[in-house]
C-alpha positions in Angstrom: -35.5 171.3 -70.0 -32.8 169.6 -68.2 -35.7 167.4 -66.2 -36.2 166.2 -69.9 -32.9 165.3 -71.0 -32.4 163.3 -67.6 -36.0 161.6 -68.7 -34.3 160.9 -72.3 -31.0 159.3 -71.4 -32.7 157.9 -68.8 -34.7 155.8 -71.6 -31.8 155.3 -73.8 -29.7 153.7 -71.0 -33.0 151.4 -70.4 -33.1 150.2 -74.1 -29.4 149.9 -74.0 -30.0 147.2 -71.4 -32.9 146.0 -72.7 -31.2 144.7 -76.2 -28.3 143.7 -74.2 -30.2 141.2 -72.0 -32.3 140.1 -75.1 -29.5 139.3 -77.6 -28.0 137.8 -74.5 -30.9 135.8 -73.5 -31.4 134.5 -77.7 -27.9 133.3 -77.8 -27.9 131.5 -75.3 -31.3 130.3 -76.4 -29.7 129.6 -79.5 -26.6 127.2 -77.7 -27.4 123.5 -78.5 -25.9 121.5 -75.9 -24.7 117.6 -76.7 -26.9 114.8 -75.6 -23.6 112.7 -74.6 -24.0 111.2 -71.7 -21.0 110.8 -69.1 -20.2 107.0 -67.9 -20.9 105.9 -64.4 -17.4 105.8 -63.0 -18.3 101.9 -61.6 -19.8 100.8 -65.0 -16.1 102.0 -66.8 -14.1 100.2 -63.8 -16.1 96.9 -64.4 -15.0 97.4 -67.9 -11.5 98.0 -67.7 -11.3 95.1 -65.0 -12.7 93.0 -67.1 -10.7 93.3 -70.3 -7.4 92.7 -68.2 -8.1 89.3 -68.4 -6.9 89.3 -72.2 -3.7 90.1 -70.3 -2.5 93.3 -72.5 -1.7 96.3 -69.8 -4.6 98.1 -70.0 -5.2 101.4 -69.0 -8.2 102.7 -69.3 -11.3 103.2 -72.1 -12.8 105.3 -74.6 -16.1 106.5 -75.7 -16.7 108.7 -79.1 -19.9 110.6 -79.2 -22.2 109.4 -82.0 -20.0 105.8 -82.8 -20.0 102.8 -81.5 -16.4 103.2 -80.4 -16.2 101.9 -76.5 -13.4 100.0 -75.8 -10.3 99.2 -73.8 -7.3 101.7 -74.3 -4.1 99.4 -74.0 -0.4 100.7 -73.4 1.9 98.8 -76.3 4.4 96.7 -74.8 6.5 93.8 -75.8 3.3 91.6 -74.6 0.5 93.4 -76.5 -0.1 92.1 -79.7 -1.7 94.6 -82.2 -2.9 92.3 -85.2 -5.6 90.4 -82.0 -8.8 90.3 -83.3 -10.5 88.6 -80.3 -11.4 92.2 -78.1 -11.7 95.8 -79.0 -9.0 98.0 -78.1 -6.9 101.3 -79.3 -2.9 101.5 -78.0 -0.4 103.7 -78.0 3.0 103.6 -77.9 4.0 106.0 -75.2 3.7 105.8 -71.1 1.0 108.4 -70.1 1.4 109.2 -66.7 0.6 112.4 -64.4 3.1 114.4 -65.9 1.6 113.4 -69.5 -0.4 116.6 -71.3 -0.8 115.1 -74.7 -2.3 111.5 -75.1 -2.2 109.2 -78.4 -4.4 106.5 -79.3 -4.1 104.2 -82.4 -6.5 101.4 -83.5 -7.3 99.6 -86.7 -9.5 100.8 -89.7 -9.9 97.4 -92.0 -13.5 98.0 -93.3 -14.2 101.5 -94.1 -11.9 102.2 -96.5 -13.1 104.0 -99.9 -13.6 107.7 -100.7 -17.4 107.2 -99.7 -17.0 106.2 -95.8 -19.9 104.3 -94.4 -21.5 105.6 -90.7 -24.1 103.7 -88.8 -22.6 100.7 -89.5 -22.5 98.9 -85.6 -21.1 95.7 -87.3 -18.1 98.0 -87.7 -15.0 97.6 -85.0 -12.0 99.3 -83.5 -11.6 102.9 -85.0 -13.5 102.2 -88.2 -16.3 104.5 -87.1 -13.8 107.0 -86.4 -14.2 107.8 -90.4 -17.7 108.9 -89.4 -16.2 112.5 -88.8 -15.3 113.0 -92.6 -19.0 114.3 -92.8 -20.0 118.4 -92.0 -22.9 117.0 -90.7 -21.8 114.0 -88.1 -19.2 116.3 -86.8 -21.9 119.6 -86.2 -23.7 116.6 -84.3 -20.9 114.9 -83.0 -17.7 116.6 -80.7 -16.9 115.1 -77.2 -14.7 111.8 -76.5 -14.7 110.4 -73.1 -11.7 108.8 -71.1 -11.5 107.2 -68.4 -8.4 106.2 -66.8 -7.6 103.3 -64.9 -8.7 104.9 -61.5 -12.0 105.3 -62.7 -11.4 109.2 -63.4 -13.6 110.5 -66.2 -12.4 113.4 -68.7 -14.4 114.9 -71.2 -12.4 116.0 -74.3 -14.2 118.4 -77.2 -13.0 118.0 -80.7 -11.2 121.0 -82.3 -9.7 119.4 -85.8 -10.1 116.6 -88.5 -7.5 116.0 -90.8 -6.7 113.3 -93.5 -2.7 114.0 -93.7 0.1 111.6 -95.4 1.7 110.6 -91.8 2.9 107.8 -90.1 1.6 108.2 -86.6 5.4 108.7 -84.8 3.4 111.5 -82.5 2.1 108.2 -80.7 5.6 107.6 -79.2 5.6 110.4 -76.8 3.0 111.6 -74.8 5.1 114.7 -72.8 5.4 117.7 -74.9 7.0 121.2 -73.8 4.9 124.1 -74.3 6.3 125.1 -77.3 5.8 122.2 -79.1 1.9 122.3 -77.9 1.9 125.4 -79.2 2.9 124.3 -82.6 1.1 121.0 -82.8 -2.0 123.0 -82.1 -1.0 125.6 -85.2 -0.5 122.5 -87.2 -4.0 120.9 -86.3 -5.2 124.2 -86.9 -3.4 124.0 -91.2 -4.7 121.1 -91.9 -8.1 120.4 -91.0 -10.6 120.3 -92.9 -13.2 121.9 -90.7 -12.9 125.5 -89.4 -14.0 125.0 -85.2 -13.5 128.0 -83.0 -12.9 126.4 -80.4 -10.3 128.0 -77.9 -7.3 125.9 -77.3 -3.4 126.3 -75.2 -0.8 124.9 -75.0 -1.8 124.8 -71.6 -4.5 122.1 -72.6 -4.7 118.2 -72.0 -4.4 117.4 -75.8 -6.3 114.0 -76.9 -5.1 112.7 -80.4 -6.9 109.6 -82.2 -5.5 108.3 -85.2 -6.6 105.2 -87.6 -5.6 104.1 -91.2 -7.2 104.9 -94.4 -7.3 103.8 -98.0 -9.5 106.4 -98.5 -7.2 108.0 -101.5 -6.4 104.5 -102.4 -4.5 100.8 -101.6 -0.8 102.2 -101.3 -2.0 105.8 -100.3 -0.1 105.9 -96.9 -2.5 108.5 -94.9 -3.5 108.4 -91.5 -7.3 109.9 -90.0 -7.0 112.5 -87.6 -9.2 113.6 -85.1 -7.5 116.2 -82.4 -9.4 117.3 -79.1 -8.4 119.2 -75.9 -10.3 119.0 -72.2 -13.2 120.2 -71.1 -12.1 123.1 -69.0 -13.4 123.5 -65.6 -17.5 124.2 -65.8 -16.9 124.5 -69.3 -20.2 123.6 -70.7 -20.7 120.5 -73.5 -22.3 123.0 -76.2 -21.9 122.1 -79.7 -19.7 124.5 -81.9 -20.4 125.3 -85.5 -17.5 123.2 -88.0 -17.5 125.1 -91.3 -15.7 123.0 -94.1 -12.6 125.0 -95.4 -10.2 124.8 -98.3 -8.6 121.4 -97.1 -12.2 119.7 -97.8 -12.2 120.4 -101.4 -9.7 117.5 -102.1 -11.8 115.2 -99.9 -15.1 116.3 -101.7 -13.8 115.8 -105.1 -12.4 112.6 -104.1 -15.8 111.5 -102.5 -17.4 112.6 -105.9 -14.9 110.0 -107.9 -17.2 107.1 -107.0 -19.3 105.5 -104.5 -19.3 102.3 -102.3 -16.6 101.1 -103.4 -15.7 99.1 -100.1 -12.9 96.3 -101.2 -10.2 95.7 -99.4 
């Protein structure tokens, strides 16, 4: 009797394993991983080099998965003017250095501008592409940004909010936060995007913040386009993470349903 009851929790313990390693083995199965491809460290110095010679201080470059953002990041400074048109850039208005944790970039939205924002468009410059994330599906496709600064050091950042907010950028002045106030900017990315992404994030985190203009609830609307990310972590892999839409989308999808390509300036 007792040779039997070693026998049966013998077998339980082996199907125990068993759907362990298999529901193991499925998710992981299931884990999509992002086709983004990280720059060759020489290619992005070539780069950088070369836009110097428009003689703004620049600083390093950006790439956003699924754009065609990939362009010069410039530190404002009573040289750099803004309002150029003559090369692609993104600023900010703060002095990231090695004590910085939380970097800002700004750059210009003049096309893409109604409640019906237009992706695919490679016509399109500076951070008009950047509207691109407004869409469930472009963002479930779409989550990394790569830096690189002006050493040639590559950072991979993953996307972990979207928000359309009435907000005037000042979080581009300062790049140095204390804890606490990473702490709550993360709770506020967290209130008002409008995609649910569990993705894990600290105050401990490099935090990445891109910001452009939008008309998209009108000409005088004053609202800025959000899109928040925090670094890779070490071996963290680039799998893509589900965004659900959430109860700050309903404005923006009722908006969208107002009218269609309506793309005046």
């Amino acid at each position: 009797m007792k040779e039997k009851r070693k026998v049966l929790i013998a077998l339980i313990i082996v199907i125990i394993v068993l759907t362990v390693a298999l529901f193991l083995l499925f998710r992981n199965n299931d884990k999509k991983l992002s086709d983004f491809v990280v720059s060759n460290k020489e290619e992005q110095l070539a780069k950088i080099n070369n836009a110097k010679k428009y003689g703004d201080d620049v600083i390093g470059w950006i790439r956003v998965e699924g754009t065609n953002i990939d362009m010069a990041l410039v530190q404002r400074n009573d040289v750099a003017d803004v309002s150029r048109a003559d090369y692609d850039f993104a600023w900010t208005n703060s002095f990231p250095d090695e004590n910085s944790n939380h970097l800002n970039f700004i750059s210009h939205n003049i096309r893409n501008v109604s409640s019906n924002p237009i992706i695919g468009d490679d016509t399109m410059t500076r951070f008009e592409q950047l509207m691109s994330f407004i869409y469930p599906d472009f963002i479930n496709e779409n989550q990394f940004i790569e830096i690189t600064d002006e050493n040639g050091d590559i950072s991979i950042y993953r996307i972990f909010g979207v928000s359309l907010v009435n907000e005037n950028q000042l979080a581009s002045y300062y790049d140095t936060y204390t804890l606490e106030e990473q702490k709550e900017y993360i709770e506020k990315v967290r209130n008002e995007s409008m995609y649910d992404i569990h993705v894990d994030v600290s105050e401990n985190d490099m935090l990445l913040t891109l910001f452009t203009c939008t008309r998209f609830y009108g000409a005088t609307a004053e609202y800025s386009f959000r899109v928040d990310a925090r670094k890779l972590r070490e071996n963290e892999e680039m799998s893509l993470i589900k965004a659900t839409t959430n109860d700050n989308y309903d404005i923006i999808e009722e908006r969208m349903g107002e009218g269609e390509n309506n793309e005046t300036v």
